[in-house]
ROLUMRO-207647 format. One record per residue (C-alpha): x, y, z; residue in one letter; residue number from 1. Coordinates in steps of 0.5 Angstrom, whole numbers, always signed. Example, Ala and Ser with C-alpha at 12.3 -4.5 7.8 and 13.67 -1.06 7.14 Angstrom:
<nodes>
+-------+-------+-------+------+------+
:    xx :    yy :    zz : resn : resi :
+-------+-------+-------+------+------+
:   +25 :    -9 :   +16 :    A :    1 :
:   +27 :    -2 :   +14 :    S :    2 :
+-------+-------+-------+------+------+
</nodes>
This chain:
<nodes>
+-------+-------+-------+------+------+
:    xx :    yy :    zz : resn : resi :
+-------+-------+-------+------+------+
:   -54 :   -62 :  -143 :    X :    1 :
:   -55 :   -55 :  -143 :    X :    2 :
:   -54 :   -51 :  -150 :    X :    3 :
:   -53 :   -44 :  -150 :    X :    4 :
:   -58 :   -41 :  -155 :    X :    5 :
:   -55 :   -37 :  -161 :    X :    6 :
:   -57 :   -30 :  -160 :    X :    7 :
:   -62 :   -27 :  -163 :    X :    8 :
:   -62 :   -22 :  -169 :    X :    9 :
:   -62 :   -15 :  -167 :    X :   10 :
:   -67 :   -11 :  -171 :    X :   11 :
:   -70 :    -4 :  -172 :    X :   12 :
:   -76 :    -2 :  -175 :    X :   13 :
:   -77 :    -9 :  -179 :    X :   14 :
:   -70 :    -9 :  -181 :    X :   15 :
:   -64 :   -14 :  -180 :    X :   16 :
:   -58 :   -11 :  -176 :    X :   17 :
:   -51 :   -13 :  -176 :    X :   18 :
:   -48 :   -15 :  -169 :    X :   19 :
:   -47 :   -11 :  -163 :    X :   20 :
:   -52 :    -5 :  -166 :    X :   21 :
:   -57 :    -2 :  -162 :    X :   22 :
:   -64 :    +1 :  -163 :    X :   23 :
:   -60 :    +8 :  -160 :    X :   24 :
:   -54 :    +6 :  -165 :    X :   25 :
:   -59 :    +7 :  -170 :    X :   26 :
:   -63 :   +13 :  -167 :    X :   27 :
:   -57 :   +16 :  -167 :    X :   28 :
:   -55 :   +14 :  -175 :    X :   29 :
:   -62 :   +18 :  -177 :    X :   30 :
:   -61 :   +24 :  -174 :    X :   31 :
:   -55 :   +25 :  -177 :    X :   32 :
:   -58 :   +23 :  -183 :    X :   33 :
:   -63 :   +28 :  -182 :    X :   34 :
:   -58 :   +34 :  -179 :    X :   35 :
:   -54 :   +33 :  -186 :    X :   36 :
:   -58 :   +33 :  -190 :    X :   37 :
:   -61 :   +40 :  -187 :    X :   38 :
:   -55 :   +43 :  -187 :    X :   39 :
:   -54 :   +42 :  -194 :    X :   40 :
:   -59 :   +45 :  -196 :    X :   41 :
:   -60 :   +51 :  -190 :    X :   42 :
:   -52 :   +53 :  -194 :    X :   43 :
:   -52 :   +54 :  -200 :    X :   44 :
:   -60 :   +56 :  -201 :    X :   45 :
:   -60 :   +61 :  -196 :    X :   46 :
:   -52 :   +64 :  -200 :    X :   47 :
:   -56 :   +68 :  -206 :    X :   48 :
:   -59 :   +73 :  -199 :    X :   49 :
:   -52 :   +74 :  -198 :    X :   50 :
:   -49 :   +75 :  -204 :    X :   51 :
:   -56 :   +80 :  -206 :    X :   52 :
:   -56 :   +83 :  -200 :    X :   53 :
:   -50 :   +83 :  -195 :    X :   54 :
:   -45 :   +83 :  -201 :    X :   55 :
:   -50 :   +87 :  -206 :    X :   56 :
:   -46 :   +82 :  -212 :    X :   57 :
:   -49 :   +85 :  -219 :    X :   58 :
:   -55 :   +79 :  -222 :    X :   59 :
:   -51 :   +78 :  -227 :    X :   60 :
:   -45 :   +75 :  -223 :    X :   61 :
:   -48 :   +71 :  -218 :    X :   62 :
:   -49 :   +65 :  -222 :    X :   63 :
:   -42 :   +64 :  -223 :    X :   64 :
:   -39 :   +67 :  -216 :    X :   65 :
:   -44 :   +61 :  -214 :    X :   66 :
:   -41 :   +56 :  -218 :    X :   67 :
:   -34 :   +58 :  -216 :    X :   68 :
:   -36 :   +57 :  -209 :    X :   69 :
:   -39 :   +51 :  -210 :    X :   70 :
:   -32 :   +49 :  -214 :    X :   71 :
:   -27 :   +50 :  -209 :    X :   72 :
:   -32 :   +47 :  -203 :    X :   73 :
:   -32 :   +40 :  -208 :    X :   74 :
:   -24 :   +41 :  -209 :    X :   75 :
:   -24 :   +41 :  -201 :    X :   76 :
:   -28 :   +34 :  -201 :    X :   77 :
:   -25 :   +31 :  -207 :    X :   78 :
:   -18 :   +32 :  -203 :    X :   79 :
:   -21 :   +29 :  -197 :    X :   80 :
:   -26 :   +25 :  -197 :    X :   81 :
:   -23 :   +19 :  -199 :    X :   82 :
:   -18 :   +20 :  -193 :    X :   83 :
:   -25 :   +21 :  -188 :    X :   84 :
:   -27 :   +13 :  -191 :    X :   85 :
:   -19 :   +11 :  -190 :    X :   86 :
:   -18 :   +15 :  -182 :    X :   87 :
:   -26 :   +12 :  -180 :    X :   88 :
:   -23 :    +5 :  -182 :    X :   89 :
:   -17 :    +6 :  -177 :    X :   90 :
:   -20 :   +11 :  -171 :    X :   91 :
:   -28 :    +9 :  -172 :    X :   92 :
:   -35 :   +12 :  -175 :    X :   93 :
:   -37 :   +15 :  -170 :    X :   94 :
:   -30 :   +20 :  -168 :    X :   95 :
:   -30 :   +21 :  -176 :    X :   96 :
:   -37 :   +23 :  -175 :    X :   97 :
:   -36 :   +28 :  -169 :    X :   98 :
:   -30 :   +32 :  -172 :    X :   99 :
:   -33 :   +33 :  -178 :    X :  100 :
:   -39 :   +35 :  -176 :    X :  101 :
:   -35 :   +41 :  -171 :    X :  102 :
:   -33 :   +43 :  -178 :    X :  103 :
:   -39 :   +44 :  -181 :    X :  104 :
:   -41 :   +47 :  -176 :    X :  105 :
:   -34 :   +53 :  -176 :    X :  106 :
:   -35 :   +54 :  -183 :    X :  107 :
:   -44 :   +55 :  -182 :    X :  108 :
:   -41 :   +60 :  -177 :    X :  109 :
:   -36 :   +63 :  -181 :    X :  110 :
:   -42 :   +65 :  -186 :    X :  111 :
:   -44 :   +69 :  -181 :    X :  112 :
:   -39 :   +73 :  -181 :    X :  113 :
:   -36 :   +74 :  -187 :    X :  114 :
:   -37 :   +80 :  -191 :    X :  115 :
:   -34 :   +79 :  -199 :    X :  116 :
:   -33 :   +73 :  -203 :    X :  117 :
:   -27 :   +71 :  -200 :    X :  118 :
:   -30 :   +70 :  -194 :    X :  119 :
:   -35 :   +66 :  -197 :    X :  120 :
:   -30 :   +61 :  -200 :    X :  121 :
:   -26 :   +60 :  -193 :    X :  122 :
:   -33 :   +58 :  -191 :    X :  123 :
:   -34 :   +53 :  -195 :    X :  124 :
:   -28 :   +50 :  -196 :    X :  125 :
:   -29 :   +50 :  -188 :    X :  126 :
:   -36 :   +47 :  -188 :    X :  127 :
:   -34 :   +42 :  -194 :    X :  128 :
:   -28 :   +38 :  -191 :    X :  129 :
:   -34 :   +37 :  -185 :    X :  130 :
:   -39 :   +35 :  -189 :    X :  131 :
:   -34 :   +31 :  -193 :    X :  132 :
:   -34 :   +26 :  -186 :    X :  133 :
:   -42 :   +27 :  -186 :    X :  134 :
:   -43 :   +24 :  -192 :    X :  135 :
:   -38 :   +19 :  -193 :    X :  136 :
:   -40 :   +16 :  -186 :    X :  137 :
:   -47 :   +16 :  -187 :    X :  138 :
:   -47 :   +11 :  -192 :    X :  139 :
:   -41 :    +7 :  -188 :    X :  140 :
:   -45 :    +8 :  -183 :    X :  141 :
:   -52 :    +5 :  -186 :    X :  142 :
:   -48 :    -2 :  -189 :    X :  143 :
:   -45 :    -2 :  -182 :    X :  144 :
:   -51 :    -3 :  -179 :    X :  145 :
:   -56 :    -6 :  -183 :    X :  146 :
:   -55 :   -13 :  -186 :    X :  147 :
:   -56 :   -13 :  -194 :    X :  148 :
:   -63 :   -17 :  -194 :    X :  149 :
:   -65 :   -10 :  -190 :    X :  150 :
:   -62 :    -5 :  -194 :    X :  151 :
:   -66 :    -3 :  -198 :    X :  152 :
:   -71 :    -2 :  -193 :    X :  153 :
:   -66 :    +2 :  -188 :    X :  154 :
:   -64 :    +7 :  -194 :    X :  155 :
:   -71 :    +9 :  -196 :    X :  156 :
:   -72 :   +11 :  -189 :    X :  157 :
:   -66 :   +14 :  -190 :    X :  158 :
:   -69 :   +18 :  -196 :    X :  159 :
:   -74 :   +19 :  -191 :    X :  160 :
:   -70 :   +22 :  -186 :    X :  161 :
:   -67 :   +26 :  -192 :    X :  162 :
:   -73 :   +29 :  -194 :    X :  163 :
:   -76 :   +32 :  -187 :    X :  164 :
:   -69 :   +35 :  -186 :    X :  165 :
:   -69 :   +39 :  -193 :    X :  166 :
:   -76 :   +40 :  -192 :    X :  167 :
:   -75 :   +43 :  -185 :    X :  168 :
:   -69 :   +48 :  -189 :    X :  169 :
:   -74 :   +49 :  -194 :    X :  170 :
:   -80 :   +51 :  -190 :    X :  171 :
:   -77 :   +55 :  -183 :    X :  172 :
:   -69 :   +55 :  -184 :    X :  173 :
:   -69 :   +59 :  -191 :    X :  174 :
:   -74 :   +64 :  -188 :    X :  175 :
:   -69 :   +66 :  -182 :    X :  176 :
:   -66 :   +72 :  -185 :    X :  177 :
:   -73 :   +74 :  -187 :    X :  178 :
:   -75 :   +73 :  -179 :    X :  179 :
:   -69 :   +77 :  -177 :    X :  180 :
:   -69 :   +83 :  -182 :    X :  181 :
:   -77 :   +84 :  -180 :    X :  182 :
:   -75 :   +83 :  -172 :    X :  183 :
:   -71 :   +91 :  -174 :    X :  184 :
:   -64 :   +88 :  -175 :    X :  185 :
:   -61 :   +91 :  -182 :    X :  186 :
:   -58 :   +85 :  -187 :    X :  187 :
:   -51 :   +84 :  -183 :    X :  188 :
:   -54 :   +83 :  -177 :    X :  189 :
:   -59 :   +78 :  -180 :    X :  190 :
:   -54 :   +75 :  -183 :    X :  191 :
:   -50 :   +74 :  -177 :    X :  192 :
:   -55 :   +72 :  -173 :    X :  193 :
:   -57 :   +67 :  -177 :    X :  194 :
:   -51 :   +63 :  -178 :    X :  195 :
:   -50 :   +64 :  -171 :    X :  196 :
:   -56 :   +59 :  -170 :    X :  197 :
:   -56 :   +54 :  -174 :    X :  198 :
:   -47 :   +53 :  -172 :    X :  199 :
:   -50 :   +52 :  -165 :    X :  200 :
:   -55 :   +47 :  -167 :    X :  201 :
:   -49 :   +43 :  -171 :    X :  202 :
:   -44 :   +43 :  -165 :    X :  203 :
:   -50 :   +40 :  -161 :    X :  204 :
:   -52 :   +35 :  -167 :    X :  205 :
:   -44 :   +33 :  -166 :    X :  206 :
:   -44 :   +32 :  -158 :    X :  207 :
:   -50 :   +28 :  -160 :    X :  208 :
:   -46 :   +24 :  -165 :    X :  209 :
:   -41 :   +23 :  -160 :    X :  210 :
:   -45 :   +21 :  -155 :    X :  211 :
:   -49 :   +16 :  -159 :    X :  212 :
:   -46 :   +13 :  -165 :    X :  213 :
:   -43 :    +5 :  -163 :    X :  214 :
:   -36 :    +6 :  -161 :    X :  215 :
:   -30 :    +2 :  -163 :    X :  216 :
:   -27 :    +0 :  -170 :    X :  217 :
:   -31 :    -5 :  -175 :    X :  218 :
:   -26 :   -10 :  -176 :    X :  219 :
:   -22 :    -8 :  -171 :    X :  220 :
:   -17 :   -16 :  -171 :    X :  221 :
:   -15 :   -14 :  -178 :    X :  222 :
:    -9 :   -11 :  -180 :    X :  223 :
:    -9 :    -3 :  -184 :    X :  224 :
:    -7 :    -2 :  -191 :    X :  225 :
:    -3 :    +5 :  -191 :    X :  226 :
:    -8 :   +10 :  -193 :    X :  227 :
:    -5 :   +11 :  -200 :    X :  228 :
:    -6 :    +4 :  -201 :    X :  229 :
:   -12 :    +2 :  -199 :    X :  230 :
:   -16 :    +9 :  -203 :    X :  231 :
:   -12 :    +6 :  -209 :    X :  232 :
:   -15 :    -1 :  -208 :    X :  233 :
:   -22 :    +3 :  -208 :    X :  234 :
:   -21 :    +7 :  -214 :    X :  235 :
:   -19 :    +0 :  -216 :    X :  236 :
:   -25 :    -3 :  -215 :    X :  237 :
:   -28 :    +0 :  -220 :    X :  238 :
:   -25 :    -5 :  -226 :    X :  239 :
:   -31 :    -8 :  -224 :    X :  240 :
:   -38 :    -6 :  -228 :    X :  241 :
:   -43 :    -6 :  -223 :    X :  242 :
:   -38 :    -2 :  -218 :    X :  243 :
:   -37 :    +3 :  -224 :    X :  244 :
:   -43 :    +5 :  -225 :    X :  245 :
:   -45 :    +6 :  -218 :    X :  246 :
:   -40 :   +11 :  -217 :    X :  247 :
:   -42 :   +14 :  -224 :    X :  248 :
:   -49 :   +14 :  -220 :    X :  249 :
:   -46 :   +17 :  -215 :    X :  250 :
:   -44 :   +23 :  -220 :    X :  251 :
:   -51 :   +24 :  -222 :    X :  252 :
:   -54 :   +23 :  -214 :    X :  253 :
:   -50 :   +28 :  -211 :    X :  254 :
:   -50 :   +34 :  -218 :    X :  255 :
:   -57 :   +33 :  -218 :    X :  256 :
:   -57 :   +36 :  -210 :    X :  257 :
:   -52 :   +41 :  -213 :    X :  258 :
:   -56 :   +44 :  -219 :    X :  259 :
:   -62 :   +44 :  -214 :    X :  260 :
:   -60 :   +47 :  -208 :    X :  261 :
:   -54 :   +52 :  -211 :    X :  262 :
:   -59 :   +54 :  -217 :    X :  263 :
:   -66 :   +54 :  -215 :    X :  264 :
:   -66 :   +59 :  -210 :    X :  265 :
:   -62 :   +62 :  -214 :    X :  266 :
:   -66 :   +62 :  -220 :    X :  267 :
:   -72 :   +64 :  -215 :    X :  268 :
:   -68 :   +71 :  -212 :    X :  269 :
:   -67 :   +73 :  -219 :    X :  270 :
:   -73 :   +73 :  -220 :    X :  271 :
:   -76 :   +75 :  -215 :    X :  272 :
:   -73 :   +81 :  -215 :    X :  273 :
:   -73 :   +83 :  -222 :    X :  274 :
:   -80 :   +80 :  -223 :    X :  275 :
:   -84 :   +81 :  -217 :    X :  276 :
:   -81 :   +87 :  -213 :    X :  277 :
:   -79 :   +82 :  -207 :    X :  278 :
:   -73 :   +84 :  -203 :    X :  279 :
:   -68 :   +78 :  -203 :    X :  280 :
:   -70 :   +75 :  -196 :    X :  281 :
:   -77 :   +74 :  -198 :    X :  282 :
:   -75 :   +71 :  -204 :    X :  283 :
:   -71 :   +66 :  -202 :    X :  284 :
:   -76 :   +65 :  -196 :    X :  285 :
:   -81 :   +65 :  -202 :    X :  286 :
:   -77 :   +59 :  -206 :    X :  287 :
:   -76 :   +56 :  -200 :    X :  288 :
:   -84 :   +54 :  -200 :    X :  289 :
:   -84 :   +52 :  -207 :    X :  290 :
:   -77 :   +48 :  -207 :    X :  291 :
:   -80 :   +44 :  -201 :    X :  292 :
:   -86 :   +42 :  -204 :    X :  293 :
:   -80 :   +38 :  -209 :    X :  294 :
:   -77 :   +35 :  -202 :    X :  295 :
:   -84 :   +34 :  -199 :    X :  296 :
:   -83 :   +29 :  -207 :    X :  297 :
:   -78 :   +25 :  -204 :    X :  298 :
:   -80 :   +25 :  -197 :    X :  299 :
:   -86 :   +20 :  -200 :    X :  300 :
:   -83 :   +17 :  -205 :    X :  301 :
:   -77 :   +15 :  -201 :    X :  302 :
:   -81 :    +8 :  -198 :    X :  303 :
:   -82 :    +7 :  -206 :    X :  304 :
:   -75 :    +7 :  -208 :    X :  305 :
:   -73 :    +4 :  -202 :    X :  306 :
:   -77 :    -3 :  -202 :    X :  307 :
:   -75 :    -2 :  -210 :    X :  308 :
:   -68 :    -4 :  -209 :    X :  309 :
:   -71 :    -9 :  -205 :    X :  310 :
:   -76 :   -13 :  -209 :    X :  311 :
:   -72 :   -12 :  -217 :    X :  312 :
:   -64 :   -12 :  -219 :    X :  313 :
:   -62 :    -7 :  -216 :    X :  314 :
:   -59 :    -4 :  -222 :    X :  315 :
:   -66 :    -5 :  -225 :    X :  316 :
:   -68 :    +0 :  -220 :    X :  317 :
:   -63 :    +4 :  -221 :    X :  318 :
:   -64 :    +6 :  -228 :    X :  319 :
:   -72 :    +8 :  -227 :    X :  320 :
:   -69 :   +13 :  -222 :    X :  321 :
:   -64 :   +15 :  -227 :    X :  322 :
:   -70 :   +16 :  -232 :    X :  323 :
:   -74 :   +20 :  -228 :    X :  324 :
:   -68 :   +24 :  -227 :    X :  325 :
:   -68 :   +25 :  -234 :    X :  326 :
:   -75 :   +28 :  -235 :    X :  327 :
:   -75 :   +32 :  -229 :    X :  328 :
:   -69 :   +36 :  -230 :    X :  329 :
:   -69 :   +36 :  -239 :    X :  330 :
:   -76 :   +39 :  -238 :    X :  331 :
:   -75 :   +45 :  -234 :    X :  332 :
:   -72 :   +47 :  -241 :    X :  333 :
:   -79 :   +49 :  -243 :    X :  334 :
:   -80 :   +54 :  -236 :    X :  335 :
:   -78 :   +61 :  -235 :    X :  336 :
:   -82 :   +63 :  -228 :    X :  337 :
:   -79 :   +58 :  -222 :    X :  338 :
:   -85 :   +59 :  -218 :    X :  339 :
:   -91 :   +57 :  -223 :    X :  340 :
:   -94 :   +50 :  -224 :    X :  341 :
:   -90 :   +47 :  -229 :    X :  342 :
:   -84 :   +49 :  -225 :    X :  343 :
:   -87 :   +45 :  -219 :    X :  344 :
:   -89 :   +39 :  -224 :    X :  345 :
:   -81 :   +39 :  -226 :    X :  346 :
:   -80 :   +40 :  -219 :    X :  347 :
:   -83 :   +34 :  -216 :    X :  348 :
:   -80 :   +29 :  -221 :    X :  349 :
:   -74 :   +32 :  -219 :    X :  350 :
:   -75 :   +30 :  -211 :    X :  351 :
:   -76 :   +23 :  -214 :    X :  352 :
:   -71 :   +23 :  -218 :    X :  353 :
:   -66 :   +27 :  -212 :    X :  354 :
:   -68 :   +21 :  -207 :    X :  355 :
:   -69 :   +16 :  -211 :    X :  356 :
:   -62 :   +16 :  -214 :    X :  357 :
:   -59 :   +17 :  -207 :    X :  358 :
:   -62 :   +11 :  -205 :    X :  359 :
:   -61 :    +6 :  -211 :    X :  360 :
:   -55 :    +8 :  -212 :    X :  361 :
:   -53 :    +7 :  -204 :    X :  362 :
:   -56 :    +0 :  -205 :    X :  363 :
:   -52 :    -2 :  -211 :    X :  364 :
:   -45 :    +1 :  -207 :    X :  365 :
:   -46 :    -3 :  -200 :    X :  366 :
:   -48 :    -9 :  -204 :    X :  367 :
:   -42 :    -9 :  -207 :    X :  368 :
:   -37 :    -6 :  -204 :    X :  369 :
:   -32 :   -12 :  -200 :    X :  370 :
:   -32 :   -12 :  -194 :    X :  371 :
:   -25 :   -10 :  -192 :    X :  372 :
:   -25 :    -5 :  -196 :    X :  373 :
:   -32 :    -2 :  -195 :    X :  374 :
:   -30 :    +4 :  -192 :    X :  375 :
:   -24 :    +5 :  -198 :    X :  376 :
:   -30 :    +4 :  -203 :    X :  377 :
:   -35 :    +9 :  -201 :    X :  378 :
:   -30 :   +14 :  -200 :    X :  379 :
:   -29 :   +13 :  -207 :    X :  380 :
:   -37 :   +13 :  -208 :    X :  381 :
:   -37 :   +20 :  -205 :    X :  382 :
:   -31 :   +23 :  -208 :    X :  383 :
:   -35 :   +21 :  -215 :    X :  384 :
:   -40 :   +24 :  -212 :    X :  385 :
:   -36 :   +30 :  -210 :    X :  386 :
:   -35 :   +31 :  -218 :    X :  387 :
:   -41 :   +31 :  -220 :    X :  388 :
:   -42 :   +38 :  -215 :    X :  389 :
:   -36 :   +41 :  -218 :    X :  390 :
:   -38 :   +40 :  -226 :    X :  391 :
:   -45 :   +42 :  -224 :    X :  392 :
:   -43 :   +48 :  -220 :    X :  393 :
:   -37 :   +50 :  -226 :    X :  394 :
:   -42 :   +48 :  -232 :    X :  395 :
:   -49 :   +51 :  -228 :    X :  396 :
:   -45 :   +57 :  -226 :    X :  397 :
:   -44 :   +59 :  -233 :    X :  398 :
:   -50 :   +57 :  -236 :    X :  399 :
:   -55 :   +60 :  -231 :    X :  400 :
:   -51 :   +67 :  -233 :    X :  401 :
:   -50 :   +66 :  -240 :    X :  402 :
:   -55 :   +61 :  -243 :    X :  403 :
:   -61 :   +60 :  -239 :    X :  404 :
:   -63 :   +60 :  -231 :    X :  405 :
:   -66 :   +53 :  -232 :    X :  406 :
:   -59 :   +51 :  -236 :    X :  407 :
:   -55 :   +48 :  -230 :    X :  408 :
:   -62 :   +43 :  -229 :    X :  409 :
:   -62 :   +41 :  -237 :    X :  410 :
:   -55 :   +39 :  -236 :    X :  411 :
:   -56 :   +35 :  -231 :    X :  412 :
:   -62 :   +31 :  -236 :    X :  413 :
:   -58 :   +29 :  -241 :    X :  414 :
:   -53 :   +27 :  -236 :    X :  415 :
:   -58 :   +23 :  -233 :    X :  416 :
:   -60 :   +20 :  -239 :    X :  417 :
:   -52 :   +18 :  -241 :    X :  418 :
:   -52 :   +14 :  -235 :    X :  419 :
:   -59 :   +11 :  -236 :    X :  420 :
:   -55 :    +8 :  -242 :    X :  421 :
:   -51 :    +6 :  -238 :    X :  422 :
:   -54 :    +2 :  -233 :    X :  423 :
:   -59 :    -1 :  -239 :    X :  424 :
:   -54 :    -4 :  -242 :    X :  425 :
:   -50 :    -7 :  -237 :    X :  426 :
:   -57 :    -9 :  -235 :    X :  427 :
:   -59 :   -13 :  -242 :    X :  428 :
:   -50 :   -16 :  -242 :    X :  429 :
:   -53 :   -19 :  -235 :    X :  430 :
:   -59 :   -21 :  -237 :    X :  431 :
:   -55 :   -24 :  -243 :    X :  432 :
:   -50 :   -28 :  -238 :    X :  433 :
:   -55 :   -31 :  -233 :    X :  434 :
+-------+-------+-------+------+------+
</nodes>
């Protein structure tokens, strides 16, 4: 009697996938987390060109216009993320992913367009509510796809993917403005144009999304929970200590990104300007190369961190991210030009730590999160994350105007050791419980 043969497991690369995934599903996924992850640094890096030169914002202002910026998008996605894990567990990740990429790329094109602060902040918020879904898909996405002894592997290439986008931003797309202003065109000009490009390329990232991405829901025989519901079950899960420390991870991954993509750039125009006599456009472009060599940092370090999660206790791999995030950022405490070497030596333990704290704490939330709640959980992840933005935009604006330039990094050291604590503790209570 003939016996049918179970089927074989899929696989991408080396890693495990969960049933009915494709390669062209998981082509799809990395390009979505290299687009990201482009776009997040392309908006706020190239934001001290517009203040500078199209806005014409005093220096003494800018760090804290910055913040607020910064704070009113992070509003936006704290009040929406939750609602994107919530919706894509009812509709789907892929039209989730889709809407929310149309609306980044309305905000990057309303940049380009605006003419004062507050044309600014309808940007951002347009922009943040769509990299609110990005975000928060990418990670559902990722736990969808990959089985759980694959996804370390499958979140170092995403740390990959990462790196080359924000190095793609950092190399070429932050020297657009500088390419426009020296092809004729005044800043208003550049500007627009500028902004025009990069919205056509994240409306065609969108259709690509859509075209791309598996279709259907993940546990499409199982009853919802009301909205409200289910994000009170995922705030809830936090009573669990390890879940409560990946959404604290969480806060330091994503404020990591904020302090460097808000401030760095920042830190380099100001000093550009006053220091060097370059105009805005070319120090932003100047910074870029210097802030790519971090990218270029996560980009290598990210299979190390990815076969890290794999290979230790994931809460082990977590906290030597943590400590290379709090020696990176505590010791721009000691720099004052942004373009020097020690400047680059922190620089590049900061794209260690950027990476590898997305990746671990990553691992550490798909591990635990359950699986009808997954969706409810990283929102939840996100939305802590978003959090983390909103204190280092509030807490870094201010210091970066009133203390140092190199303020809002030295914060995040030592919020970074905090959680360190944290994650060593609870390592050493499970040791002692095993």
């Amino acid at each position: 009697v003939y016996k049918r043969q179970p089927a074989a497991t899929p696989t991408f690369l080396g890693m495990a996938l969960n049933r009915d995934t494709t390669t062209g599903n998981m082509l799809t996924f990395y390009l979505c987390c290299y687009a990201a992850i482009m776009l997040a640094t392309f908006v706020p890096q190239t934001q001290p060109f517009l203040l500078a030169e199209v806005l014409k914002l005093e220096n003494s202002r800018q760090g804290v216009v910055s913040g607020n910026l910064n704070f009113w998008g992070e509003i936006v996605i704290i009040l929406t993320v939750g609602f994107w894990g919530s919706l894509s567990d009812r509709v789907g990740r892929r039209l989730v992913t889709f809407i929310g990429s149309l609306l980044a790329a309305a905000g990057i094109g309303l940049y380009g367009i605006a003419r004062d602060v507050n044309g600014l902040l309808l940007a951002r918020v347009v922009y943040a509510a769509g990299i609110a879904s990005v975000s928060t898909m990418m990670i559902t996405l990722m736990a969808d796809y990959v089985s759980d002894a694959s996804r370390g592997k499958a979140t170092g290439l995403l740390g990959v993917m990462n790196g080359l986008g924000a190095m793609t931003a950092a190399l070429f797309l932050l020297k657009l403005p500088s390419m426009f202003k020296g092809s004729g065109m005044d800043a208003e000009s550049a500007a627009f144009a500028t902004y025009a490009t990069m919205a056509g390329v994240t409306a065609l990232v969108a259709l690509l999304m859509f075209i791309g991405l598996r279709r259907g829901l993940t546990h499409q025989a199982e009853e919802r929970a009301p909205l409200l519901q289910q994000l009170r079950e995922g705030a809830a899960e936090a009573r669990r200590p390890v879940i409560a420390l990946a959404y604290a991870a969480s806060f330091v991954a994503r404020g990591n990104l904020a302090v460097v993509g808000t401030f760095f750039t920042l830190w380099a125009t100001i000093y550009g300007t006053t220091e060097l006599g370059m105009t805005a456009a070319d120090a932003v472009a100047k910074g870029g190369g210097v802030v790519a060599i971090s990218y270029a940092a996560s980009l290598f370090s990210a299979p190390v961190f990815g076969i890290m999660s794999d290979r230790l206790n994931r809460v082990s791999a977590l906290a030597i991210t943590l400590a290379i995030s709090a020696i990176g950022y505590s010791s721009t405490y000691f720099i004052d030009n942004p373009f020097s070497v020690p400047a680059i030596i922190s620089l590049v333990l900061i794209g260690m730590a950027e990476v590898g704290c997305i990746i671990t704490s990553g691992v550490l939330i798909a591990e635990q999160a359950p699986s009808r709640l997954r969706g409810s959980v990283v929102g939840v992840f996100t939305l802590t994350g978003a959090i983390g933005i909103l204190i280092a935009s509030v807490v870094g604006g201010y210091l970066f105007d009133h203390w140092l330039k190199s303020g809002p990094f030295v914060f995040f050291g030592i919020v970074s050791f905090l959680v360190l604590i944290w994650a060593l503790l609870l390592r050493r209570a499970e040791t002692a419980a095993a």
